[in-house]
N, CA, C and O atoms as a Tinker XYZ file with bonds, in Angstrom:
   264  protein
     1  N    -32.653000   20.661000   -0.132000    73     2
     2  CA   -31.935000   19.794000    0.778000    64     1     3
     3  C    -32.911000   19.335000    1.858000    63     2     4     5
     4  O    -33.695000   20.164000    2.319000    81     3
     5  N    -32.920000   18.017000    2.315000    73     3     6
     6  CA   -33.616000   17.494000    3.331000    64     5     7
     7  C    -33.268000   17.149000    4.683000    63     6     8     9
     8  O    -32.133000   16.674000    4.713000    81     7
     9  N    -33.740000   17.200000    5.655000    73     7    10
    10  CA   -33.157000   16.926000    7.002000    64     9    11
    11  C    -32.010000   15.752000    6.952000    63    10    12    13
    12  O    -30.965000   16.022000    7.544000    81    11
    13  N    -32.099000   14.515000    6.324000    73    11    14
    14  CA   -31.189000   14.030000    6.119000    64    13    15
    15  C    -29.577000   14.539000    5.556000    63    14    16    17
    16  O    -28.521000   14.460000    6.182000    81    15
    17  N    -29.814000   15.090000    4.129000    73    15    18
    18  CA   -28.670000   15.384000    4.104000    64    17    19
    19  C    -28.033000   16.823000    4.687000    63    18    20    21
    20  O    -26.831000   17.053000    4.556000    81    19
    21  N    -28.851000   17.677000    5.278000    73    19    22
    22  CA   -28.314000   18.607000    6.309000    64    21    23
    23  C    -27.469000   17.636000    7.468000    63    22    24    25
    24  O    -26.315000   17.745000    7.882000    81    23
    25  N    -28.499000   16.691000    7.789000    73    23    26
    26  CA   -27.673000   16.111000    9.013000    64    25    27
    27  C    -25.863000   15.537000    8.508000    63    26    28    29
    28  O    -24.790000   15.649000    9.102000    81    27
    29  N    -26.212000   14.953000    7.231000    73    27    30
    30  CA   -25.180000   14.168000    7.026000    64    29    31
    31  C    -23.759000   15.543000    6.854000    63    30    32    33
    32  O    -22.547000   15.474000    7.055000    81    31
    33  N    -24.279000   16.200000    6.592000    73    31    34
    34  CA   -22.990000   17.699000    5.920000    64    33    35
    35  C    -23.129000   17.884000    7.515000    63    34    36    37
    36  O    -22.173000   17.329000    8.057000    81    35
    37  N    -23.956000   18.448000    8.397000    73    35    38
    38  CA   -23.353000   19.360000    9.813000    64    37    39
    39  C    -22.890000   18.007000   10.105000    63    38    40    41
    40  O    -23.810000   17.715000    9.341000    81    39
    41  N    -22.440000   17.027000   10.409000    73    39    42
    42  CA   -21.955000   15.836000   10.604000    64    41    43
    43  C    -20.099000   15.872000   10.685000    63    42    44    45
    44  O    -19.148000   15.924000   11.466000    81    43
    45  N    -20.586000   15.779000    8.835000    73    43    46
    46  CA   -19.243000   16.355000    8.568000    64    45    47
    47  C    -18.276000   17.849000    8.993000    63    46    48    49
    48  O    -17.070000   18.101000    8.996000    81    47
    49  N    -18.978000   18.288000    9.183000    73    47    50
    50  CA   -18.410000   19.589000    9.309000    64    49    51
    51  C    -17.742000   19.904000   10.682000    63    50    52    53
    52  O    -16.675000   20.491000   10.859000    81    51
    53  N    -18.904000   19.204000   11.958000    73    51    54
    54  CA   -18.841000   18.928000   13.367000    64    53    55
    55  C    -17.477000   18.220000   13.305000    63    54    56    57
    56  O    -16.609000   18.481000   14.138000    81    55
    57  N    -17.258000   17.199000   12.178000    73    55    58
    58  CA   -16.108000   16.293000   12.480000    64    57    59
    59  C    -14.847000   17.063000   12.299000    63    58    60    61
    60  O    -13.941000   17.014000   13.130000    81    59
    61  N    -14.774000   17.953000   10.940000    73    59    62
    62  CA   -13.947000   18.901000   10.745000    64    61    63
    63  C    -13.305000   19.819000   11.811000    63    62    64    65
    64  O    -12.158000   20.183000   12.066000    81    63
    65  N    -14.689000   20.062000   12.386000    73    63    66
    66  CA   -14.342000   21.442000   13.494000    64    65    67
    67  C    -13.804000   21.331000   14.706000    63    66    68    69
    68  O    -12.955000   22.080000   15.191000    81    67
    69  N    -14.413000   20.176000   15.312000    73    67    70
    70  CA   -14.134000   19.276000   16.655000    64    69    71
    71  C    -13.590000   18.242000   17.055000    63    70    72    73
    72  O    -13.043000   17.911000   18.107000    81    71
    73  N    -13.932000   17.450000   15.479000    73    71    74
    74  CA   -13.202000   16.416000   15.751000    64    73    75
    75  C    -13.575000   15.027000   16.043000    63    74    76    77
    76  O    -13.823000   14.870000   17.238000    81    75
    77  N    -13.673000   14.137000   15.439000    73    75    78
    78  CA   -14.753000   12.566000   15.626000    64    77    79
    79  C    -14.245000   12.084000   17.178000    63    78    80    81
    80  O    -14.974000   11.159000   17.535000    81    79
    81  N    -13.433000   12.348000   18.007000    73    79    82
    82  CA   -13.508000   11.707000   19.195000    64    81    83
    83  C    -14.482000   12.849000   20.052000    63    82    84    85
    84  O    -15.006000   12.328000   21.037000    81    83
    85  N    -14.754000   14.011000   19.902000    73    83    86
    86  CA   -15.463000   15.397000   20.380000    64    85    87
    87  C    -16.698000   14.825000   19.575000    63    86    88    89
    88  O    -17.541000   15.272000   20.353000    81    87
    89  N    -17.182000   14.410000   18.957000    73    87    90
    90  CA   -18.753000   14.111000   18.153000    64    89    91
    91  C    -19.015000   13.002000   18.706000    63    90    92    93
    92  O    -20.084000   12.908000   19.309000    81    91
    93  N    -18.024000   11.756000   18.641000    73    91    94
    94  CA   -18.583000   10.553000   18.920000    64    93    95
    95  C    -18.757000   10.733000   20.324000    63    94    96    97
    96  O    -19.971000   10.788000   20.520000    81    95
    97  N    -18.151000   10.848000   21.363000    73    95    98
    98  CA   -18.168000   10.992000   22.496000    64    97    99
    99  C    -19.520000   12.023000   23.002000    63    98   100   101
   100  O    -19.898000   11.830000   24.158000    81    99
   101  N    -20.297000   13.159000   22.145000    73    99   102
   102  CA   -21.539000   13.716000   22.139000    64   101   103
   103  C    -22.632000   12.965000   21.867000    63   102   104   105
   104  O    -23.764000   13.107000   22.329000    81   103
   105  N    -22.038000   11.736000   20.690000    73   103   106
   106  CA   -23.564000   10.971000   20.689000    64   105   107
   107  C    -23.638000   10.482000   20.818000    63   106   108   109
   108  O    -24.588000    9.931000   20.262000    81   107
   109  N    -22.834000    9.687000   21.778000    73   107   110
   110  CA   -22.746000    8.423000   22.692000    64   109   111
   111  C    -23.439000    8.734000   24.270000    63   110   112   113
   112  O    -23.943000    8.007000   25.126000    81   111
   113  N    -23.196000   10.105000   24.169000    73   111   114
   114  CA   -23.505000    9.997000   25.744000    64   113   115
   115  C    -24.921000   10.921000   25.762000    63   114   116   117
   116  O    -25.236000   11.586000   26.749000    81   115
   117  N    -25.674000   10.868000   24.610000    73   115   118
   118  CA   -26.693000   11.948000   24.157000    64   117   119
   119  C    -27.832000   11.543000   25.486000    63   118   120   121
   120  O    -27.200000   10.950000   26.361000    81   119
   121  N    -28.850000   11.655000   25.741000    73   119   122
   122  CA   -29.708000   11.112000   26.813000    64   121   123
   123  C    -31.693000   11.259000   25.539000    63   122   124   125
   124  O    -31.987000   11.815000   24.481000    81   123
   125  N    -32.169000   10.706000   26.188000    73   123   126
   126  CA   -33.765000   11.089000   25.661000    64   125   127
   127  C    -33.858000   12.363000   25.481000    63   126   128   129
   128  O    -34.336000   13.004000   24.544000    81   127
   129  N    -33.238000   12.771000   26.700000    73   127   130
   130  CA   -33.347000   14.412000   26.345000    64   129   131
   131  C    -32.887000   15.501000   25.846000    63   130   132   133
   132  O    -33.446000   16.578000   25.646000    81   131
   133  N    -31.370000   15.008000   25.575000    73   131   134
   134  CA   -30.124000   15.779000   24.832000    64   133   135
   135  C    -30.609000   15.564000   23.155000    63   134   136   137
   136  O    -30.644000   16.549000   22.418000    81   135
   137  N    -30.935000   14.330000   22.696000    73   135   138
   138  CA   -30.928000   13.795000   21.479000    64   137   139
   139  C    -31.290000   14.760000   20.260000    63   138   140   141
   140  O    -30.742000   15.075000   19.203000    81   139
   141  N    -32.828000   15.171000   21.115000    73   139   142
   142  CA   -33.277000   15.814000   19.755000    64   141   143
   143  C    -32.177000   17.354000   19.331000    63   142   144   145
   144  O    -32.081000   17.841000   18.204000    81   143
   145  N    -31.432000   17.878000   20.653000    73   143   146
   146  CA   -31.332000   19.471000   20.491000    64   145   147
   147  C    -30.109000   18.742000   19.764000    63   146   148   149
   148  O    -29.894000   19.262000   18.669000    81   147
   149  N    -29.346000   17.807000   20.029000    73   147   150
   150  CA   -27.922000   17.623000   19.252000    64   149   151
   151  C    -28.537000   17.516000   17.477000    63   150   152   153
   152  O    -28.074000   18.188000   16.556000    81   151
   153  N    -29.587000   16.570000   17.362000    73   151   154
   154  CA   -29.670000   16.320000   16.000000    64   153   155
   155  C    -30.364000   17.631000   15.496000    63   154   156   157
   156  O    -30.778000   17.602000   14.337000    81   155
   157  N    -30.557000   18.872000   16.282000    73   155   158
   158  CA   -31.539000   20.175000   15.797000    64   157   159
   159  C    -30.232000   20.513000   15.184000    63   158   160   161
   160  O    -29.986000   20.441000   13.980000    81   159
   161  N    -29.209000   20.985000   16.357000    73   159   162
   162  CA   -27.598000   21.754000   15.815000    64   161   163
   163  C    -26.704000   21.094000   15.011000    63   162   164   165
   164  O    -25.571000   21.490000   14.736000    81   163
   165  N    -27.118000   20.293000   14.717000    73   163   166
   166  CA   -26.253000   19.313000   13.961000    64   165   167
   167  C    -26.971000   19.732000   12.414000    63   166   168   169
   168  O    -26.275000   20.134000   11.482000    81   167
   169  N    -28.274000   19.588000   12.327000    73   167   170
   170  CA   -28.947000   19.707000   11.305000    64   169   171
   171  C    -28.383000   21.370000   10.836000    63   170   172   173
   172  O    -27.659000   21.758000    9.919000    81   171
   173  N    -29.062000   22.041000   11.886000    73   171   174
   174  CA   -29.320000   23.668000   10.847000    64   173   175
   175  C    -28.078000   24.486000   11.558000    63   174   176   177
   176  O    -27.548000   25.364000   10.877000    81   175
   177  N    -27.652000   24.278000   12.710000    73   175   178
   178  CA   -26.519000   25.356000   13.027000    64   177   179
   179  C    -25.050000   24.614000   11.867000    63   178   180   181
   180  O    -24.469000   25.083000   10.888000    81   179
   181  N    -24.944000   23.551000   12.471000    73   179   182
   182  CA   -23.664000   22.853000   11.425000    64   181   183
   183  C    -23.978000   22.254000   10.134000    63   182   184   185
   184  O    -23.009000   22.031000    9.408000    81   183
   185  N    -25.124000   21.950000    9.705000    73   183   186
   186  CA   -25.420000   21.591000    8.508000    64   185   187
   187  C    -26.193000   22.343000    7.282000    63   186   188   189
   188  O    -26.305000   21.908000    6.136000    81   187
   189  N    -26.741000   23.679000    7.837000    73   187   190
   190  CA   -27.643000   24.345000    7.362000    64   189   191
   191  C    -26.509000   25.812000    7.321000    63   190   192   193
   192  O    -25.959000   26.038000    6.244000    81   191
   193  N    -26.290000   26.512000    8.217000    73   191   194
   194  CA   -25.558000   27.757000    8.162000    64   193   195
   195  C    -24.046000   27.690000    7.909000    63   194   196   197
   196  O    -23.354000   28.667000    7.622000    81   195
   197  N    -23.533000   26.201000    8.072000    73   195   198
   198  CA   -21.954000   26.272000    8.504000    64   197   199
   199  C    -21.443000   25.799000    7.205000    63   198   200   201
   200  O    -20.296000   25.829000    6.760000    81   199
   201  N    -22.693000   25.293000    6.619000    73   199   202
   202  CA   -22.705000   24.456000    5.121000    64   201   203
   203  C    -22.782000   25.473000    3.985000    63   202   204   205
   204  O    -22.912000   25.007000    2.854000    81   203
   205  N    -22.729000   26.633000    4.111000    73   203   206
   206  CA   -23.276000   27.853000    3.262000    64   205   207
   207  C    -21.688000   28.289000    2.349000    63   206   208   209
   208  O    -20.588000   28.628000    2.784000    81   207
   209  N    -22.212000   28.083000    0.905000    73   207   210
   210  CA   -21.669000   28.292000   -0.090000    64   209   211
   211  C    -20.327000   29.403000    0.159000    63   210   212   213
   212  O    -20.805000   30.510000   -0.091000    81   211
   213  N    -19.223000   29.531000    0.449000    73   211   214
   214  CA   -18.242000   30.791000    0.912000    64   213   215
   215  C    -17.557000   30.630000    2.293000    63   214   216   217
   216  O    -16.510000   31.127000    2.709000    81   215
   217  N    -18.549000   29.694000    2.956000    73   215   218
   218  CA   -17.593000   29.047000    4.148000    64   217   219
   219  C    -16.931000   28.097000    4.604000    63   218   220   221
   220  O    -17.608000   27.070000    4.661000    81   219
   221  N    -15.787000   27.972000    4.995000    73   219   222
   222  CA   -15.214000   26.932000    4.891000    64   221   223
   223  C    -14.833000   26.718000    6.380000    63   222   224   225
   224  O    -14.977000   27.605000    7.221000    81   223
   225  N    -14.296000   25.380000    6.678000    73   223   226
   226  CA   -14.151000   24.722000    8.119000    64   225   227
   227  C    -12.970000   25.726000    8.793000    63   226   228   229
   228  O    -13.087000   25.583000   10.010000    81   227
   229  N    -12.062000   26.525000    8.555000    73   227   230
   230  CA   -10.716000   27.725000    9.026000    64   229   231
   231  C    -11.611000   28.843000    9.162000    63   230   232   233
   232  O    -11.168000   29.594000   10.031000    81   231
   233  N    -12.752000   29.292000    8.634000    73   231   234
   234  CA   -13.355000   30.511000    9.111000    64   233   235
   235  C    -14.157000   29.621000   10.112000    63   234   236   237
   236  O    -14.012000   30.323000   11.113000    81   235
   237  N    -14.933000   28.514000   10.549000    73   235   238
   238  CA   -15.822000   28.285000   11.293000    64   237   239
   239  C    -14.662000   28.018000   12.936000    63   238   240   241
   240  O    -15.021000   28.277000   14.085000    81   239
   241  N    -13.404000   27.498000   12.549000    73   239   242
   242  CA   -12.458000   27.141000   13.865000    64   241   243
   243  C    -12.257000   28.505000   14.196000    63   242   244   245
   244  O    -12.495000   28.564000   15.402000    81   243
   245  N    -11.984000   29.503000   13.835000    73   243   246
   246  CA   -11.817000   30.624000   13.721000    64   245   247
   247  C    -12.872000   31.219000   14.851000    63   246   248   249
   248  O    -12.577000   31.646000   15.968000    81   247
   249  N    -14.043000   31.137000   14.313000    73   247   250
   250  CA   -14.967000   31.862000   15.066000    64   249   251
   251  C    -15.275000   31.027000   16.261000    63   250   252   253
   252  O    -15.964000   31.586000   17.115000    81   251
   253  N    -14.775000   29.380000   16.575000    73   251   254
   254  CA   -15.188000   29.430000   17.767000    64   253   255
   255  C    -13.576000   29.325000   19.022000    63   254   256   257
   256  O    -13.624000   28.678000   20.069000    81   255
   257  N    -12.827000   29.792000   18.744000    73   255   258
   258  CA   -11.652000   29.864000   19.223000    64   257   259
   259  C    -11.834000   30.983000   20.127000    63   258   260   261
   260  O    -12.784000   31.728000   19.884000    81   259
   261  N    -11.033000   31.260000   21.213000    73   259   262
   262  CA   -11.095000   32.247000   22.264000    64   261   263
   263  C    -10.488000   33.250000   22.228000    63   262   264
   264  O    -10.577000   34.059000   23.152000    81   263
């Protein structure tokens, strides 16, 4: 898998978890300096670990709930 399609799956998954008005509203307001760490967690925390074969988007809401 390549940085691309990591990005494109934690993408999806971000949308799943949070929600496209909670994503769009993150990369709209990203700065020079926010940009790269959003597209890092986007890539390998939500696209790389959250993307892993056995997990699904109800165990990931799960774990970030209070």
């Amino acid at each position: 898998m390549d940085d691309r399609d990591r990005h494109e799956k934690g993408m999806k998954i971000r949308r799943e978890v949070l929600g496209s008005a909670h994503v769009d509203r993150a990369s709209q307001t990203a700065t020079d300096f926010t940009a790269p760490f959003q597209d890092l967690i986007t890539r390998y925390a939500w696209g790389e670990v959250w993307s892993r074969p056995g997990l699904s988007a109800t165990l990931v809401v799960s774990s970030h709930s209070p």
